[in-house]
C-alpha positions in Angstrom: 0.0 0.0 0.0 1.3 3.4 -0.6 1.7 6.8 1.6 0.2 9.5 -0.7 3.2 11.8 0.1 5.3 9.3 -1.6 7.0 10.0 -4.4 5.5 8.0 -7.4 6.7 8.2 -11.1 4.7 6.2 -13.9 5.1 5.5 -17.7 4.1 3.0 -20.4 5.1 2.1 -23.9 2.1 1.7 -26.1 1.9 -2.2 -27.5 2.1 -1.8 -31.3 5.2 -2.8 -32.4 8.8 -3.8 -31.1 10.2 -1.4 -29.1 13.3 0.9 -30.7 15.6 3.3 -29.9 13.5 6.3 -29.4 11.8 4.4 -27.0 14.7 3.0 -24.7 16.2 6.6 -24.4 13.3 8.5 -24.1 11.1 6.6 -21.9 12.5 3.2 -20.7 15.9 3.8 -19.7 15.3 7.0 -17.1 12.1 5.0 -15.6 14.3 2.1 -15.2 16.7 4.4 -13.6 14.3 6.4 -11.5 12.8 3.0 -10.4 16.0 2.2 -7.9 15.6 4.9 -6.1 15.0 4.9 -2.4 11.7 5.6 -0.8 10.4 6.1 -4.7 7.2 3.9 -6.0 7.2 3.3 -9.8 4.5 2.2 -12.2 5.3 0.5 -15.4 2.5 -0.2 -17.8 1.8 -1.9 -21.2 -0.8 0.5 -22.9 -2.4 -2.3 -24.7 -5.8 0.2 -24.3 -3.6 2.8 -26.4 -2.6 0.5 -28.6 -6.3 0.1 -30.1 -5.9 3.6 -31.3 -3.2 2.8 -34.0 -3.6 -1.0 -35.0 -6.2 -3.4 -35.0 -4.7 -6.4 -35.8 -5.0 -8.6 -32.8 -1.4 -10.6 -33.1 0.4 -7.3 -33.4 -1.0 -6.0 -30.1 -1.2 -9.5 -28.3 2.9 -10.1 -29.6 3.7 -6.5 -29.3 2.5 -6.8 -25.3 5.2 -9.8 -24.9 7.9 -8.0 -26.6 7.8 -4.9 -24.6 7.6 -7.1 -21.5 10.6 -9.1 -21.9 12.3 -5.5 -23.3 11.6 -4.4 -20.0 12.7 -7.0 -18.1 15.9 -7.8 -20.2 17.0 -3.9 -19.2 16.9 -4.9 -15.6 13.3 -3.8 -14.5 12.6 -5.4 -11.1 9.2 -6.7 -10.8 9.4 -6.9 -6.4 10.0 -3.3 -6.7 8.2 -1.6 -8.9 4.3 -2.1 -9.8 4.7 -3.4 -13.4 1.0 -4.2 -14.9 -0.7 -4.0 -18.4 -3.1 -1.3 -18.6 -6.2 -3.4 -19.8 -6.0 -6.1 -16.2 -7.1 -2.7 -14.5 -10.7 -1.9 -14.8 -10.2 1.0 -12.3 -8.3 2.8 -15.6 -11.2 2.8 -18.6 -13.4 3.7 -15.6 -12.0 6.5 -14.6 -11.5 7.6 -17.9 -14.8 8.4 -18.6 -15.5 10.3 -15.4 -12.2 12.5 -16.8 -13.9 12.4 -20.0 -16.9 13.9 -19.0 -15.1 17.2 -17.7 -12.4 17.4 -20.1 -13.2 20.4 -22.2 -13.3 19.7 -25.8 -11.1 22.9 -26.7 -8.2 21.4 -25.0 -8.9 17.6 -26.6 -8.3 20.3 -29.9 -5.2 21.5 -29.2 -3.9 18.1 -29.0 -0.8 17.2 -30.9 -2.0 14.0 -32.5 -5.5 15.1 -33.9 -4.1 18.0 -34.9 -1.4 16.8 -37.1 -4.3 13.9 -38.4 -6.5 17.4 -38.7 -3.8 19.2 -40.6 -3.3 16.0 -42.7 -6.6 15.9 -44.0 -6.9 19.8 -44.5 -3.5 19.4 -47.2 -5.0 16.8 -48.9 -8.4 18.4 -49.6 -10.2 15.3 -47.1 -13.3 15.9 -45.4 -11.8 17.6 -41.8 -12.9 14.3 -39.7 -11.6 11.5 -42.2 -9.8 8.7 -40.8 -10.1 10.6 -36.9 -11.5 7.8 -34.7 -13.0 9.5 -31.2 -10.6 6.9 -29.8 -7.5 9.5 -31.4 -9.4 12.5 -30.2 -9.8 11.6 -26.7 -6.6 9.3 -26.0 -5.0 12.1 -23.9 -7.9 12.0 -21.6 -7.1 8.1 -21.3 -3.5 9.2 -20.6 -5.0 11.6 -17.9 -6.7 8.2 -16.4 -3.6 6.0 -16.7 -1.7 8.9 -14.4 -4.0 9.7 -12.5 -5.5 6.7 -11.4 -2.1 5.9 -9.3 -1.6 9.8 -8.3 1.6 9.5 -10.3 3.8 12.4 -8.9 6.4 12.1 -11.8 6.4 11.1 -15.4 9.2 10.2 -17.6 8.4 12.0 -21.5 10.1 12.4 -24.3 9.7 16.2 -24.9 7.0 15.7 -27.8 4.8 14.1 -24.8 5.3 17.3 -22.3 1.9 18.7 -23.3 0.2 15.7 -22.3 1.1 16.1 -18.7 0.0 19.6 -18.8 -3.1 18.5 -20.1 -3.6 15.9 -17.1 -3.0 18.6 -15.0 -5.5 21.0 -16.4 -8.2 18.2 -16.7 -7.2 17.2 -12.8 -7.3 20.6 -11.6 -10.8 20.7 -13.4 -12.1 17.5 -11.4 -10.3 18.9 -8.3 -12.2 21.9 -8.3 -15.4 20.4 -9.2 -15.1 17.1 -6.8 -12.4 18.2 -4.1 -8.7 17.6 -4.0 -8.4 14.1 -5.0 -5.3 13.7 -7.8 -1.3 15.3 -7.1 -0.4 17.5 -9.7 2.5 15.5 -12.0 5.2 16.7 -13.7 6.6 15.6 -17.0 10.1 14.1 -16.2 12.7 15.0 -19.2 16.4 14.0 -19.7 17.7 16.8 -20.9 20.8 15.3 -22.7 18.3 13.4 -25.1 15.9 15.3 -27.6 13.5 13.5 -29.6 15.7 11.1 -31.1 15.8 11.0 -34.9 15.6 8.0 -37.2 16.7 6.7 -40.2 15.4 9.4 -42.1 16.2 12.4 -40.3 12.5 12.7 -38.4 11.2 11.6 -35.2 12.5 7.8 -34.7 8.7 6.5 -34.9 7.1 3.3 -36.0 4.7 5.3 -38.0 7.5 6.5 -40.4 9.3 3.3 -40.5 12.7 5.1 -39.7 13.1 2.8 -36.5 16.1 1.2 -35.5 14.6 -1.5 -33.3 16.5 -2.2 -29.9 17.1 -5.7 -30.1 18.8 -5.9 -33.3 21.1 -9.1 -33.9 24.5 -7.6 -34.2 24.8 -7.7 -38.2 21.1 -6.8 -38.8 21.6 -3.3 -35.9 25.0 -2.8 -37.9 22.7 -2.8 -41.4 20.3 -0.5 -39.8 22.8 2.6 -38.5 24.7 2.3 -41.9 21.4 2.8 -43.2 21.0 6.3 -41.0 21.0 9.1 -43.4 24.1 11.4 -44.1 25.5 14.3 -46.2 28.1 14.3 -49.0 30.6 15.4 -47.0 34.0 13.9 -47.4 36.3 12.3 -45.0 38.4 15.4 -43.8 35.8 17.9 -44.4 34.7 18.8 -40.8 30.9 18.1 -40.1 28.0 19.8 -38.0 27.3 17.9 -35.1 23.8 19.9 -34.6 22.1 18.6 -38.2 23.7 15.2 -37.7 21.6 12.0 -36.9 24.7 10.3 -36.2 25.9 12.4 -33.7 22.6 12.7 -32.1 21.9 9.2 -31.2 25.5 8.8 -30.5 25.0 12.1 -27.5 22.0 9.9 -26.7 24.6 6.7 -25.5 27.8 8.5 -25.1 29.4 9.5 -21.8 30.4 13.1 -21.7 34.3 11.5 -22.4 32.7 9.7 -25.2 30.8 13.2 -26.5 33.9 15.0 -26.5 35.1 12.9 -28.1 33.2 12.5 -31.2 32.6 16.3 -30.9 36.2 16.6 -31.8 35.8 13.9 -34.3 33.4 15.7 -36.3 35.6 18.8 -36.3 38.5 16.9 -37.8 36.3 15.2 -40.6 35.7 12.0 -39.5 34.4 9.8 -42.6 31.0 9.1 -42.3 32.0 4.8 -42.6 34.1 5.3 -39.7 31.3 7.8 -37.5 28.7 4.9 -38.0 31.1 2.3 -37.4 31.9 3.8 -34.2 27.8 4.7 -33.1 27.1 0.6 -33.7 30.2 -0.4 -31.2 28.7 2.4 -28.6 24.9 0.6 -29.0 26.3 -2.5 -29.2 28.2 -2.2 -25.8 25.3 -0.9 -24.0 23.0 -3.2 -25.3 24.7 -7.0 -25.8 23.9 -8.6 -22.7 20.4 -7.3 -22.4 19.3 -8.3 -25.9 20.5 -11.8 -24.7 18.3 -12.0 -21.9 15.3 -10.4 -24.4 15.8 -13.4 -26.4 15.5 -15.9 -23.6 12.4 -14.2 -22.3 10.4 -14.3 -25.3 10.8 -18.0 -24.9 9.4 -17.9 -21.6 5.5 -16.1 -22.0 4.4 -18.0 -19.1 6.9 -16.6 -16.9 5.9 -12.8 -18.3 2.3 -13.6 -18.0 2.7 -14.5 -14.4 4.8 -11.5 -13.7 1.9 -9.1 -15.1 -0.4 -11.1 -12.9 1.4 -10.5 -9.7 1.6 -6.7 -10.9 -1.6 -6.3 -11.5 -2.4 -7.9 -8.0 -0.2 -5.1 -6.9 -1.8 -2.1 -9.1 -5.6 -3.3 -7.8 -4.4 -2.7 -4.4 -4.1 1.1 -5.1 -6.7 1.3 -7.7 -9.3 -0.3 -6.1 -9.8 1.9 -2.7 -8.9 4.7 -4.8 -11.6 4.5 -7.0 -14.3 3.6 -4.6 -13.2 7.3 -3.2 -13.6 8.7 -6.7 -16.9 7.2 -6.9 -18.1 8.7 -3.3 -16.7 12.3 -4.1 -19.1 12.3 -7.7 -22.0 11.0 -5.6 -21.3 7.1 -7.0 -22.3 4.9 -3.8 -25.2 3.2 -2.6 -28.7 4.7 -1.4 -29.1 5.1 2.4 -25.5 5.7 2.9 -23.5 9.0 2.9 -20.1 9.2 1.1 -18.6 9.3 4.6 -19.5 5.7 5.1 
């Protein structure tokens, strides 16, 4: 059980696809990190809810949900201390998502990155404004809002595309505060400030949605392939090279000590060949990553031991979730007849 002046820090990895780069820098690593600290509780959740937004195919979510388990695991997430559940073995969440829902003002559903980049989308190519936008994309950040806020989450590990997400769970839970009493903490969005959004293959946003990924669990020759894939100038070897437009540089600040950065920062001055830059990026990822992607492997082999770790987790969550939403439920007048939400 927790003390609601404890710390608590939360995040999730939605299931629809194998996990990659962007993902292990900008979200999986620092939780995993935040996670050993003392007197700290920490939520980690598969957002197979989420998932339902992007893909409906059924084996990519169900296989996608094992894969980010065992990624999870293999980086040295421990299960007896942390609270490590997947988001649809919680009936608490979709529950309170439509009590946040139903105060949530659409204006600030409109300002929301996601629907209105699909918005914009539609708009260049002469689409009817609403084509293709399921409510389930329109209202996901009030489902985020309910997956935070269901466990008071104090802190929240983003990338710094997802920073106005937490500010909208804190407007929507100062909403419900006002109108319901003081019921949810305030978070705040938790960014590592050596890592930006890290870029892909192509230059943008490492995302499954571009297929510019370079997935995390490469075998050596195939994550080799992928970084010598990463694109590059025409710059010659000897011709110094910007380290600020370069996606090689970037994901290598992303791994790198600050030795290792100076290094390469020097590197790039001096005209490093671009053979040689990529060569050096795959040994740096390759260090960091070798004995976890070995222990990956063996736990996809093992579903039944992840199945009964997201059991026990979910054992775990309930414990929170449960009393905490039966005090939801009193404060919006949700309790039986001939009692009084004092009972």
């Amino acid at each position: 059980k927790l003390d609601n002046d404890q710390e608590r820090i939360l995040t999730g990895i939605t299931t629809t696809g194998t996990p990659h780069l962007g993902n292990y820098v900008g979200a999986i690593r620092p939780a995993i990190n935040a996670s050993k600290t003392e007197g700290v509780a920490s939520y980690f959740f598969l957002a197979d809810f989420h998932a339902l937004i992007k893909c409906q195919d059924p084996e990519v979510v169900h296989e996608s949900t094992k894969e980010i388990a065992a990624t999870w695991l293999a980086l040295g997430l421990d299960p007896s201390n942390v609270v490590f559940y997947r988001q649809s073995d919680i009936p608490e969440i979709p529950q309170l998502s439509w009590y946040l829902t139903c105060i949530a003002p659409k204006g600030l559903m409109n300002r929301a990155h996601a629907y209105k980049d699909a918005l914009q989308k539609n708009i260049d190519t002469d689409e009817d404004n609403d084509f293709g936008i399921a409510l389930g994309l329109f209202s996901y950040p009030v489902l985020m809002a309910a997956d935070i806020l269901m466990f008071n989450a104090t802190k929240v590990p983003v990338g710094k595309d997802q920073i106005q997400h937490i500010e909208m769970t804190r407007d929507i839970a100062q909403r419900f505060n006002y109108l319901y009493g003081n019921q949810f903490s305030m978070p705040e969005a938790v960014v590592d400030d050596r890592v930006s959004i890290l870029q892909g293959l192509d230059g943008r946003k490492m995302s499954k949605s571009y297929g510019n990924t370079i997935p995390l669990f490469l075998p050596e020759k195939q994550l080799k392939k992928h970084i010598n894939k990463i694109k590059t100038n025409l710059l010659e070897p000897g011709e110094p090279k910007d380290t600020e437009t370069s996606t090689v540089f970037q994901i290598w600040k992303a791994f790198a000590s600050q030795e290792q950065l100076a290094y390469m920062h020097n590197e790039f001055q001096n005209g490093i060949s671009w053979g040689d830059a990529k060569r050096q990026l795959f040994e740096l990822i390759n260090d960091e990553l070798k004995e976890p992607r070995d222990r990956y492997y063996k736990l996809l082999e093992s579903p039944d031991y992840i199945e009964s770790i997201l059991f026990e987790g979910a054992i775990k969550a309930r414990e929170y979730s449960v009393p905490f939403l039966e005090k939801i439920n009193k404060s919006i007048g949700l309790y039986p007849l001939g009692k009084t939400k004092f009972d």
